[in-house]
C-alpha positions in Angstrom: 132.3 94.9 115.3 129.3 94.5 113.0 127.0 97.5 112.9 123.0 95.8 113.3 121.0 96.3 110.5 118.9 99.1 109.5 115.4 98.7 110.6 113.1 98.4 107.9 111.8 101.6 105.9 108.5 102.2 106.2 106.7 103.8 103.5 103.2 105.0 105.1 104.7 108.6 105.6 106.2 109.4 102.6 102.8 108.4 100.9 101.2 110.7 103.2 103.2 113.1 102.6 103.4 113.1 98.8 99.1 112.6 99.1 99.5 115.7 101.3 101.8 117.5 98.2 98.8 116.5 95.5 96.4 117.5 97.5 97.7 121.3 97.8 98.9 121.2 94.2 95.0 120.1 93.0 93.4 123.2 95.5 95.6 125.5 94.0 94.8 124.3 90.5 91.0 123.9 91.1 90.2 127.2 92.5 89.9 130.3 91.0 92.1 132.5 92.4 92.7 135.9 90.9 96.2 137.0 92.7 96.8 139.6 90.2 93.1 141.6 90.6 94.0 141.5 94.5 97.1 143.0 94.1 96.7 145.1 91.9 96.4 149.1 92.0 92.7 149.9 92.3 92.5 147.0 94.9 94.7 149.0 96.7 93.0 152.1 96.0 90.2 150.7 97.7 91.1 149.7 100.5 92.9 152.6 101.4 89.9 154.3 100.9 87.9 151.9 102.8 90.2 152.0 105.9 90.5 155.8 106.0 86.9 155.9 106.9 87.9 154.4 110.4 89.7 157.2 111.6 89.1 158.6 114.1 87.4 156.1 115.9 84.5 157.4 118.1 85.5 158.5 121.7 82.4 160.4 122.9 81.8 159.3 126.7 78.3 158.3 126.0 79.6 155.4 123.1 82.4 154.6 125.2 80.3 153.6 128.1 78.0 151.6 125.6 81.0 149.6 124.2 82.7 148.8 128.0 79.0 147.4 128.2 79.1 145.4 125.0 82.3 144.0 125.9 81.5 143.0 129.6 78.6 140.9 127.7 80.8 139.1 125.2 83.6 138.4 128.1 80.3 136.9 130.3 79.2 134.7 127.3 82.2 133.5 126.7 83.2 133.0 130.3 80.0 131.1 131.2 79.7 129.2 127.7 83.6 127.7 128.4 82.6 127.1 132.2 79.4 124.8 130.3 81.2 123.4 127.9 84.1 122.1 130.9 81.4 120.8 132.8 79.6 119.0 130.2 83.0 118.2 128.7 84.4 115.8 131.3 81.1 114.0 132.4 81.1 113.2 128.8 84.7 112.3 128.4 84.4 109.6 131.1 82.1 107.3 128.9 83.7 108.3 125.7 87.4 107.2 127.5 85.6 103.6 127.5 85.4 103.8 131.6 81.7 102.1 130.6 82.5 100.1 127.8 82.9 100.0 124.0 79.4 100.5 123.2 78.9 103.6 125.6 82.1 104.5 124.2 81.3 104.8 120.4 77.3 106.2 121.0 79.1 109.2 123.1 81.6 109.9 120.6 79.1 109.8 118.0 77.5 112.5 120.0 80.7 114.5 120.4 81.7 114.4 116.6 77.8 116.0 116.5 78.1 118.7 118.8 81.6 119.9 117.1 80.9 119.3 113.8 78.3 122.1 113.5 79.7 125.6 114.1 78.6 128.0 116.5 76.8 130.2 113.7 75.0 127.5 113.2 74.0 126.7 117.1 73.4 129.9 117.7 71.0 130.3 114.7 69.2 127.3 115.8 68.6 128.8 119.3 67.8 132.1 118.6 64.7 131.0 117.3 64.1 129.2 120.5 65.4 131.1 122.4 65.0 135.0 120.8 67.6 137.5 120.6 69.9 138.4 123.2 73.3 137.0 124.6 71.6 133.9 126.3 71.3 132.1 122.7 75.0 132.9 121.9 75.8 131.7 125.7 74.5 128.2 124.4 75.5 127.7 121.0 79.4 128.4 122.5 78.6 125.5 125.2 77.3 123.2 122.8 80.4 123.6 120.3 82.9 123.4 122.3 81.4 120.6 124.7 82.2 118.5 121.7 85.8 119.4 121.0 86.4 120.0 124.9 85.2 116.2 125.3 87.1 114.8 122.7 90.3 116.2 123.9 89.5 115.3 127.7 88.1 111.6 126.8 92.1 111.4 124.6 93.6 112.4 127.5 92.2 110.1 129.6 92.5 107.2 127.3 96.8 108.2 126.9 96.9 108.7 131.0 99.5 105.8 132.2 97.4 103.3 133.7 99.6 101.4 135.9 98.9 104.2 139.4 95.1 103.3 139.1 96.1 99.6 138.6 98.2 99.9 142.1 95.3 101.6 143.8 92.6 99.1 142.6 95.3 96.4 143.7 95.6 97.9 147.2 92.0 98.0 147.8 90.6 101.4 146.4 87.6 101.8 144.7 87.2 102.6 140.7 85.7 105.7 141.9 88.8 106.7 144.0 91.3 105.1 142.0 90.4 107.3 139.2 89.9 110.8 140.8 93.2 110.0 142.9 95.5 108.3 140.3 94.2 109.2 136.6 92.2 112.4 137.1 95.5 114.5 138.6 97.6 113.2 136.3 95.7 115.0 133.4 94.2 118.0 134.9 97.0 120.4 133.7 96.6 119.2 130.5 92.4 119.7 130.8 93.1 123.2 132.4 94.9 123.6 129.4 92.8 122.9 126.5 90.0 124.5 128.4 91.9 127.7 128.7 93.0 127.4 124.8 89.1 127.1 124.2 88.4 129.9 126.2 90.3 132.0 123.8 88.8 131.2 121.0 85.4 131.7 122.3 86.1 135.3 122.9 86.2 135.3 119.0 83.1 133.5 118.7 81.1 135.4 120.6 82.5 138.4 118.9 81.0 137.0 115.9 77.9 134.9 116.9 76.9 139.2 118.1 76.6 139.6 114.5 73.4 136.8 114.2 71.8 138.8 116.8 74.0 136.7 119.9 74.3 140.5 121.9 78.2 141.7 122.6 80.4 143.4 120.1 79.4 141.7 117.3 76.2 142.8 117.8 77.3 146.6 117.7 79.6 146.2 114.6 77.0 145.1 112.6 75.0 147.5 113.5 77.4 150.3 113.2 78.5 148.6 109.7 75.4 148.3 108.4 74.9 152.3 108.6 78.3 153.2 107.2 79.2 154.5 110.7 82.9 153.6 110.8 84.2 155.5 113.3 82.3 153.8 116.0 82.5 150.4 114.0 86.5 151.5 114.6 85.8 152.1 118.0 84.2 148.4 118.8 86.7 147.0 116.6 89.2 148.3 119.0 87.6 146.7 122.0 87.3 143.4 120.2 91.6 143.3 119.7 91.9 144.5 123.6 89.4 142.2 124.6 91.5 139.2 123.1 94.4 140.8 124.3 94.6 141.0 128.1 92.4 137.5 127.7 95.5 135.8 125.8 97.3 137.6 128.5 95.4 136.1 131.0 95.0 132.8 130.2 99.1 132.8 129.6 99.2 133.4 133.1 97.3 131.0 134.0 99.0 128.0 132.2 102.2 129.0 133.6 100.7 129.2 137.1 99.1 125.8 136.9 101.4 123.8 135.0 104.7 125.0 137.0 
């Protein structure tokens, strides 16, 4: 019995891959990276000394209340910034999936490559002059970001759903309408849930950081508190900032599990 042939080698990802290789080997050799000043003995030195100026963090009553506050504000904007962003998300993912045609396809994903390509910094920079200082800003510029990325994700999803259930309810009579929130729309709602949740997380980063633009939250405070050389409260916020991200990885774990049993 004749084995069949081999099928034929394709060369497209080994070139990637060796392009990949260069590409490394070049950033290494291009930048200037002095390994041997950051591990070296006075770097050491240094940061030693910079991180014993943390401890103790600050545990008066009066600054603890004042950070549970800061954090409730950075949990809301990033709460209500991901709710946006979902919501914007998937009415913009339904042209950008082509459900209107090529051309309302492309001028949408023009728009979504927009909205992601510039960084949250950057949003909330833009809106704080708008909109002045204060969480509200940093509430917007988190929408606007991740209502790109959130739409690009959804609008792939959508476009690698299996089309043939909505093809059998458009057969039987349905409308497009129905066919897609009965057929398409289920089928990749854990996988939307998911990404959003994902996105979530990060934003509780972000709006730890956009704080430090003058965005409200934690970020906010550490700034502050760094900017005065007051470490042990800086320690203190820092602190809420890894719980914070904490019991919200924890949570949204839950929730995957839950949603995509």
């Amino acid at each position: 019995m004749t084995m069949p042939s081999p099928p034929p080698r394709r060369w497209s990802g080994l070139l990637f891959a060796l392009a990949l290789v260069a590409l490394v080997g070049a950033s290494f050799a291009s930048l200037p990276l002095h390994l041997s000043a950051l591990f070296s003995l006075d770097a050491a030195a240094s940061v030693a000394e910079f991180l014993a100026g943390f401890a103790p963090p600050e545990l008066g009553t009066a600054f603890l209340a004042k950070t549970a506050l800061a954090t409730a504000e950075t949990l809301s904007m990033s709460a209500l910034g991901t709710l946006l962003a979902v919501l914007a998300g998937l009415l913009l993912a339904i042209p950008a999936a082509g459900r209107f045609g090529p051309v309302a396809r492309g001028a949408v994903r023009a728009l979504l490559n927009v909205l992601r390509s510039i960084p949250e910094l950057v949003w909330a920079s833009v809106l704080l002059i708008a909109a002045g200082l204060g969480p509200f800003p940093g509430t917007l510029a988190l929408a606007a970001h991740t209502a790109g990325v959130l739409g690009r994700l959804f609008a792939d999803a959508l476009e690698n759903a299996p089309a043939l259930p909505e093809q059998s309810l458009r057969t039987n009579g349905a409308s497009p309408l129905a066919a897609f929130f009965y057929a398409t729309l289920p089928q990749t709602l854990p996988q939307m849930l998911s990404y959003a949740l994902y996105r979530w997380e990060n934003n509780i980063r972000a709006a730890a950081v956009l704080g430090v633009v003058g965005a409200g939250g934690l970020g906010q405070m550490l700034k502050y508190h760094l900017s005065l050389f007051q470490m042990p409260k800086a320690a203190t916020v820092i602190l809420a900032m890894l719980l914070l991200v904490a019991l919200v990885d924890a949570a949204s774990f839950g929730l995957r599990r839950l949603l995509t049993r």
